[in-house]
PALUMGU-221205 format. One record per atom (N, C-alpha, C): atom name; residue in three letters; residue number from 1; x, y, z. Coordinates in Angstrom, 3 decimals, decimal comma. Example, Ala and Ser with C-alpha at 12.3 -4.5 7.8 and 13.67 -1.06 7.14 Angstrom:
2
   atome   residu   num          u          v          w
       N      ALA     1     13,190     -5,690      7,800
      CA      ALA     1     12,300     -4,500      7,800
       C      ALA     1     13,200     -3,300      7,800
       N      SER     2     12,850     -2,250      7,080
      CA      SER     2     13,670     -1,060      7,140
       C      SER     2     12,900      0,030      7,870
end
This chain:
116
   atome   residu   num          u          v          w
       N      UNK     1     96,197     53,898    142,403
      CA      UNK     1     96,439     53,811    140,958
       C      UNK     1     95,516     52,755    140,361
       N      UNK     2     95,055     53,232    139,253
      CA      UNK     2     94,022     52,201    138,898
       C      UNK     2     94,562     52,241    137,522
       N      UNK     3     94,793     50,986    136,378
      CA      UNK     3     94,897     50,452    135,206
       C      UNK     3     94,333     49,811    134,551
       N      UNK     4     93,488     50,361    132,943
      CA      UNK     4     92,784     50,310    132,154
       C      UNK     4     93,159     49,973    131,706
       N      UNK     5     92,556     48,376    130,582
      CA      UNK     5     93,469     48,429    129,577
       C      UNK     5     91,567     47,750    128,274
       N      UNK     6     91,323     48,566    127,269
      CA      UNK     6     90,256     48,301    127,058
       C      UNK     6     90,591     47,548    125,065
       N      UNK     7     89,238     46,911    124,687
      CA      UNK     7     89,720     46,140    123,778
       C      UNK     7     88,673     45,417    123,532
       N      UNK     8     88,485     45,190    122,227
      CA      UNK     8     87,525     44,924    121,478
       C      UNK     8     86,709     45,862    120,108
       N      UNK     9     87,703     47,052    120,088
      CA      UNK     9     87,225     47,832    118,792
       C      UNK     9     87,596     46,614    117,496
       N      UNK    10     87,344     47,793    116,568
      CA      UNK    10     87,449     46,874    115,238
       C      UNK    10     87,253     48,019    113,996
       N      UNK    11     86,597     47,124    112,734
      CA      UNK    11     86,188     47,158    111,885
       C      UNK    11     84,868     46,934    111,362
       N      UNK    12     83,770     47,132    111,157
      CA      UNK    12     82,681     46,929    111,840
       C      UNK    12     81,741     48,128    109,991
       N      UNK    13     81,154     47,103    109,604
      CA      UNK    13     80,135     47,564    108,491
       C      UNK    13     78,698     48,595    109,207
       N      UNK    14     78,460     49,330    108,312
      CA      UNK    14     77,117     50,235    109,354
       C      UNK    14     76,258     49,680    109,287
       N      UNK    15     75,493     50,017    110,508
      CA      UNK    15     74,784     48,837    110,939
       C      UNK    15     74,765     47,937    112,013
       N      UNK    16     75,866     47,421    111,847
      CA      UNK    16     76,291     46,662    112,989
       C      UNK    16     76,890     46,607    113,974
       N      UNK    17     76,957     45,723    114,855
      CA      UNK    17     77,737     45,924    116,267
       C      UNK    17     79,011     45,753    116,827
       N      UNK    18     79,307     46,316    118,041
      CA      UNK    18     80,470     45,502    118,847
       C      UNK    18     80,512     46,260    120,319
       N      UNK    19     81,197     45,268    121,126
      CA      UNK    19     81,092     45,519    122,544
       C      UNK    19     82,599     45,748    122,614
       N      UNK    20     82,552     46,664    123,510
      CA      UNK    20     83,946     47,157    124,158
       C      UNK    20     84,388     47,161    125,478
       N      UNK    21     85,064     46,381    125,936
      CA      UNK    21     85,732     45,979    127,030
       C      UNK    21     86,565     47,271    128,127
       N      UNK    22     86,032     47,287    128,719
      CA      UNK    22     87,621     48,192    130,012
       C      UNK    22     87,671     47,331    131,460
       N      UNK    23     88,868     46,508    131,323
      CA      UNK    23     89,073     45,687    132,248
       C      UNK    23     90,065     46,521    133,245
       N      UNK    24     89,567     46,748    134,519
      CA      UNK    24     90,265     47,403    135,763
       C      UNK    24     91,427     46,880    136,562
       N      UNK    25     92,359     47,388    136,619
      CA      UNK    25     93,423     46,594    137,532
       C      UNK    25     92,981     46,643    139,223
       N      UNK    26     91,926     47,603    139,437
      CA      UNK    26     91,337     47,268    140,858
       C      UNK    26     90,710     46,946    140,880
       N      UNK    27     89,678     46,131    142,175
      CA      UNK    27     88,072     45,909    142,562
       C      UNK    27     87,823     46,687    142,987
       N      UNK    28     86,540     46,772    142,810
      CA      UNK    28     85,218     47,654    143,311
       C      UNK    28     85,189     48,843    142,632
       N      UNK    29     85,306     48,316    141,580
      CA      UNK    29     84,755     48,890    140,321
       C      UNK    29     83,206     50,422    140,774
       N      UNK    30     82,184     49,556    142,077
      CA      UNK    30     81,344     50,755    141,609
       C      UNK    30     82,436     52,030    142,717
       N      UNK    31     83,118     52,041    142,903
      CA      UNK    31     83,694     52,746    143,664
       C      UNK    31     83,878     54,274    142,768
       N      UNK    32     84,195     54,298    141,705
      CA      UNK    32     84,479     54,879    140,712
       C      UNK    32     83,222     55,317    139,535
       N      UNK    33     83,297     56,514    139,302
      CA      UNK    33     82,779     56,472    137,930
       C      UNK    33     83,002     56,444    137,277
       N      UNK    34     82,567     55,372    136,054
      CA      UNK    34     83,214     55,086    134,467
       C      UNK    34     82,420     55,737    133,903
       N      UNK    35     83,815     56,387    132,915
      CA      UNK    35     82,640     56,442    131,677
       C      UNK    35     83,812     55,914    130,465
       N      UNK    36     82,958     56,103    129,421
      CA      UNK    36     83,624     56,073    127,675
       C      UNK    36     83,536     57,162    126,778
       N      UNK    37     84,859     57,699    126,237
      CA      UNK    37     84,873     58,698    125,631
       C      UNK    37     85,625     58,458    124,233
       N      UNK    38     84,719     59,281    123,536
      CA      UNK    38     85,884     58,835    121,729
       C      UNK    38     86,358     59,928    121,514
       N      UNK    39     87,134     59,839    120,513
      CA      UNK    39     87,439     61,358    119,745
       C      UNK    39     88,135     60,824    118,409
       N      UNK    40     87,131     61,632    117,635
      CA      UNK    40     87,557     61,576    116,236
       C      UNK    40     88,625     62,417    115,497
       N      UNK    41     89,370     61,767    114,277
      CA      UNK    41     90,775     62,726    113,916
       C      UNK    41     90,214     64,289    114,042
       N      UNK    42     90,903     65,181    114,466
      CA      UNK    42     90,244     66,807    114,315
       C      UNK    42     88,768     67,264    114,537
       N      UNK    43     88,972     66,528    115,804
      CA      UNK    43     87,491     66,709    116,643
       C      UNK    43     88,065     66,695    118,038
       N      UNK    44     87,371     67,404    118,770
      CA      UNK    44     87,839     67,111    120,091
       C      UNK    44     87,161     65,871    120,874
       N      UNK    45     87,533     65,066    122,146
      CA      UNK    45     86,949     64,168    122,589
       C      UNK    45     85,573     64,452    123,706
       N      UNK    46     84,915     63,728    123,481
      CA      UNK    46     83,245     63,569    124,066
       C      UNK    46     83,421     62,710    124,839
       N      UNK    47     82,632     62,805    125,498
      CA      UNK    47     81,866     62,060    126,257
       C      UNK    47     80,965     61,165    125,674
       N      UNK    48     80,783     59,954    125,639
      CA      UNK    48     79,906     59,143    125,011
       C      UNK    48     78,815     58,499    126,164
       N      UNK    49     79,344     58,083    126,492
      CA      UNK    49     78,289     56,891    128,275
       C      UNK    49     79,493     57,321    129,281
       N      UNK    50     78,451     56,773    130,281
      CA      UNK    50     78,692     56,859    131,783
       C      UNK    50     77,953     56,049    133,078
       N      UNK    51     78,433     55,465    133,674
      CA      UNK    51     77,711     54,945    134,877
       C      UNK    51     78,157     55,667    136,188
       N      UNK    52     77,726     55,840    136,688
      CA      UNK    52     78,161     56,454    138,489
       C      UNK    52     78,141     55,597    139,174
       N      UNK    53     78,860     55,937    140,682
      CA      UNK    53     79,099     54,882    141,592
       C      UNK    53     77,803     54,336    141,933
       N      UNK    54     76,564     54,847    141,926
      CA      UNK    54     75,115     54,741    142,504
       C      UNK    54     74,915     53,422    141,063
       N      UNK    55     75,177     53,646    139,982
      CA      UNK    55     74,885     52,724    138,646
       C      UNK    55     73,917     53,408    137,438
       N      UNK    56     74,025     54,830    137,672
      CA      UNK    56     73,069     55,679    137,159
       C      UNK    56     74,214     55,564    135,755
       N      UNK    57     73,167     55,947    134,946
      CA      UNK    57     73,869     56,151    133,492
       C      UNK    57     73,316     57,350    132,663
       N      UNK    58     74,190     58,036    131,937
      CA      UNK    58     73,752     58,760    131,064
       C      UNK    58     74,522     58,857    129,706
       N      UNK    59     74,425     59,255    128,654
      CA      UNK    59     74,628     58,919    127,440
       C      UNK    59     74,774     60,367    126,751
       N      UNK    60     75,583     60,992    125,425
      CA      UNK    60     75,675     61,599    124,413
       C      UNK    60     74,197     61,537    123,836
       N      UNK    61     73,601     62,324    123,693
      CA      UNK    61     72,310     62,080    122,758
       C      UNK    61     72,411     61,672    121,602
       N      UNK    62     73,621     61,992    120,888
      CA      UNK    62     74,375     60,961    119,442
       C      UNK    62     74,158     59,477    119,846
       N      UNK    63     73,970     58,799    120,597
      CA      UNK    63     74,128     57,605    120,815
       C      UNK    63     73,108     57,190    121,671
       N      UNK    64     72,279     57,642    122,464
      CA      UNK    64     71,224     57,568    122,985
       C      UNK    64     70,613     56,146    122,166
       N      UNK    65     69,845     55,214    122,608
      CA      UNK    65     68,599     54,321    121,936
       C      UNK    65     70,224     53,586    121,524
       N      UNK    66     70,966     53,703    121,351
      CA      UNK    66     71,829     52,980    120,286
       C      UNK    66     72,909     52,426    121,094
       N      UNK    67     73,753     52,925    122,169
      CA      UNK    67     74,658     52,382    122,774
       C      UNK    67     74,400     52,205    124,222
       N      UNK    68     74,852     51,202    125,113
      CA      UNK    68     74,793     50,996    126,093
       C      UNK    68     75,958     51,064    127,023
       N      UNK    69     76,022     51,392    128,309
      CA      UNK    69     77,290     50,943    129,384
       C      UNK    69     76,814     50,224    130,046
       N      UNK    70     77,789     48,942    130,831
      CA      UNK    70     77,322     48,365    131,865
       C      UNK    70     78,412     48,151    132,502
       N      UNK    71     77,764     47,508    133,582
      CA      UNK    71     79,727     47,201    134,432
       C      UNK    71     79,215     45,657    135,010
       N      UNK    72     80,430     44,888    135,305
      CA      UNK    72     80,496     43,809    136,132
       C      UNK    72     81,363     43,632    137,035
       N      UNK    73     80,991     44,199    138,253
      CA      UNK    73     82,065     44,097    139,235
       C      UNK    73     82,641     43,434    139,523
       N      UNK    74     81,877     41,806    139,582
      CA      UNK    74     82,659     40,765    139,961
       C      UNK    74     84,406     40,781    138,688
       N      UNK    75     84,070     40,999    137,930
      CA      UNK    75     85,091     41,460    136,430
       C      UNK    75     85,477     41,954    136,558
       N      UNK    76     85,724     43,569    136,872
      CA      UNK    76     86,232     44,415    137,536
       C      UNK    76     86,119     45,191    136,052
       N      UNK    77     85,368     44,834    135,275
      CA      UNK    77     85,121     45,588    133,821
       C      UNK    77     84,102     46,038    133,352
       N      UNK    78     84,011     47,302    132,680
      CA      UNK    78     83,148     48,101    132,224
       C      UNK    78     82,974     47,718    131,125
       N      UNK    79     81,686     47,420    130,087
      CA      UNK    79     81,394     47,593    128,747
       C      UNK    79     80,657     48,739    128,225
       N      UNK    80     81,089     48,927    126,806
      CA      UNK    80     80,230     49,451    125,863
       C      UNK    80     79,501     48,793    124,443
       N      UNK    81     78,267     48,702    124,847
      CA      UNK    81     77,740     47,907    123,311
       C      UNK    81     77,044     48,694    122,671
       N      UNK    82     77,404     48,773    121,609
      CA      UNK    82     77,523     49,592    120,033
       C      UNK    82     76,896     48,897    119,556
       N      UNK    83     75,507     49,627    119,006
      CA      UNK    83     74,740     49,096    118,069
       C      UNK    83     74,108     50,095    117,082
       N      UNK    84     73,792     49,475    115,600
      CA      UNK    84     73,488     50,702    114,682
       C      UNK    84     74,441     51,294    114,466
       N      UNK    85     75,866     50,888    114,256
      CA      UNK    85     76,625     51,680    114,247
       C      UNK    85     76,763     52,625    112,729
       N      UNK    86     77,369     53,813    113,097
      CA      UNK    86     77,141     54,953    111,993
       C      UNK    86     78,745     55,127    111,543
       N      UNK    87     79,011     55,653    110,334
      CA      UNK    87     80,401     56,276    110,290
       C      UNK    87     80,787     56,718    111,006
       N      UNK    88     80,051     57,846    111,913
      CA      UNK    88     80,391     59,145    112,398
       C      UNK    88     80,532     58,473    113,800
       N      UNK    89     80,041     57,316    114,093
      CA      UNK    89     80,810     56,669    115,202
       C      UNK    89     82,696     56,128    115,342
       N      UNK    90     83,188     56,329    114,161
      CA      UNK    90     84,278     56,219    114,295
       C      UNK    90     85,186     57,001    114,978
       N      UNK    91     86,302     56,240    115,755
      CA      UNK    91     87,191     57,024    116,402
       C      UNK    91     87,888     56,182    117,612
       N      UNK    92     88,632     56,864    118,032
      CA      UNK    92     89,334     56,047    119,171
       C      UNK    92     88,842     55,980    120,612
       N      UNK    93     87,861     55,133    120,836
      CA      UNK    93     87,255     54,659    122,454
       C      UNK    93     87,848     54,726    123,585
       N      UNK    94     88,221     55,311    124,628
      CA      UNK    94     88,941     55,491    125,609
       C      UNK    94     87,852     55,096    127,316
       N      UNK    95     88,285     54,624    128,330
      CA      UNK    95     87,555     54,896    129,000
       C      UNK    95     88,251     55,460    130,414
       N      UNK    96     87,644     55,971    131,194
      CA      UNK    96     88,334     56,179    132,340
       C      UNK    96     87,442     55,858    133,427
       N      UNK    97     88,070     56,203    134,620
      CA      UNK    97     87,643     55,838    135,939
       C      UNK    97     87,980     57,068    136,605
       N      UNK    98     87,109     57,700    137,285
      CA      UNK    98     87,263     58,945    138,302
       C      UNK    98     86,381     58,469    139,775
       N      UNK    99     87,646     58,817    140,638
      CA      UNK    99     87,551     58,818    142,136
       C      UNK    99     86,971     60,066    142,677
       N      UNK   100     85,989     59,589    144,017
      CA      UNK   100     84,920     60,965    144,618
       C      UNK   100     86,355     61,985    144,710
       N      UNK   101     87,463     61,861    144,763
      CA      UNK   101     88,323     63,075    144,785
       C      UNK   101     88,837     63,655    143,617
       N      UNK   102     87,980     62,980    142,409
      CA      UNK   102     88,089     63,434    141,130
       C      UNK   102     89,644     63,144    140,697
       N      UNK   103     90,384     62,452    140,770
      CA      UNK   103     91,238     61,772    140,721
       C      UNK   103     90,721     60,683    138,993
       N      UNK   104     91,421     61,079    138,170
      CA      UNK   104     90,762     60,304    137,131
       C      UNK   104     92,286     59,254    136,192
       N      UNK   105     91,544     58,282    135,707
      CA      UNK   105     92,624     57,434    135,449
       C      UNK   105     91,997     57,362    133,869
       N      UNK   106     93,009     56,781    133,021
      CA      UNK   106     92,555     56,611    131,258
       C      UNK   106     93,261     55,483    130,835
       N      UNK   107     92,432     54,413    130,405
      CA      UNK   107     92,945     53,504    129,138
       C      UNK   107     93,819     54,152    128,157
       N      UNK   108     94,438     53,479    127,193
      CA      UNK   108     95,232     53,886    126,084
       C      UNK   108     94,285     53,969    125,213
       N      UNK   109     93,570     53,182    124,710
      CA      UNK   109     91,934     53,905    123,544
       C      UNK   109     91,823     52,331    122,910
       N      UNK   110     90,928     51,900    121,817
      CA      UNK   110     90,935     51,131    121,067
       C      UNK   110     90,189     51,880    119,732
       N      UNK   111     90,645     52,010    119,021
      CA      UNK   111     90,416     52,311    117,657
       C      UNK   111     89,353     51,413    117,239
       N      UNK   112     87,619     51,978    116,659
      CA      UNK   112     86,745     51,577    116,185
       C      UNK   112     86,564     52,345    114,873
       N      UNK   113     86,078     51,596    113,526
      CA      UNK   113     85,875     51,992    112,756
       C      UNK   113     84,504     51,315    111,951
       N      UNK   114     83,631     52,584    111,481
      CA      UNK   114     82,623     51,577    110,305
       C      UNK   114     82,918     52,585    109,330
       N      UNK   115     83,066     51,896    109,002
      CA      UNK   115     82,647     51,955    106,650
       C      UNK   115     82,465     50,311    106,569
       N      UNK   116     81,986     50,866    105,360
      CA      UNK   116     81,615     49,311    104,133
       C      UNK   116     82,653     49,424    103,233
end
């Protein structure tokens, strides 16, 4: 059993940034692949970033050049940093963790929003 609990959305003018936290209740974090997924009201949820157990990453082309994942194992936490942020980046951030037996675990979300 692995427990997410992620944090650091907000309120956030376009344009600008913020990093998003998913702190793991296990180690060895690369054991797992993270990723981060949003979903906006009456939209279904995406895929946004991803790292693999290897540390490979890939990204939404919506967000490409603009957002990043990273992980810190010693932390046992995954980030996402949001930059340039757009309206249409709004929505609720979720991340999970999936085991090579595809076994997948989910944060509760953190709600990000830009407008001015």
């Amino acid at each position: 059993q692995v427990q997410l609990v992620e944090s650091g959305g907000g309120l956030v003018q376009p344009g600008g940034s913020l990093r998003l936290s998913c702190a793991a209740s296990r180690n060895n974090l690369s054991r797992y692949t993270m990723g981060w997924y949003r979903q906006a009201p009456g939209k279904q949820r995406e895929l946004v970033a991803q790292i693999t157990t290897g540390g490979s990453t890939n990204y939404a082309d919506s967000v490409k050049g603009r957002f990043t994942i990273s992980r810190d194992i010693a932390k046992n936490t995954v980030y996402l940093q949001m930059s340039s942020l757009k309206p249409e980046d709004t929505a609720v951030y979720s991340c999970n963790a999936r085991t090579v037996l595809d076994v997948v675990y989910w944060g509760q979300g953190t709600q990000v929003t830009v407008s001015s």
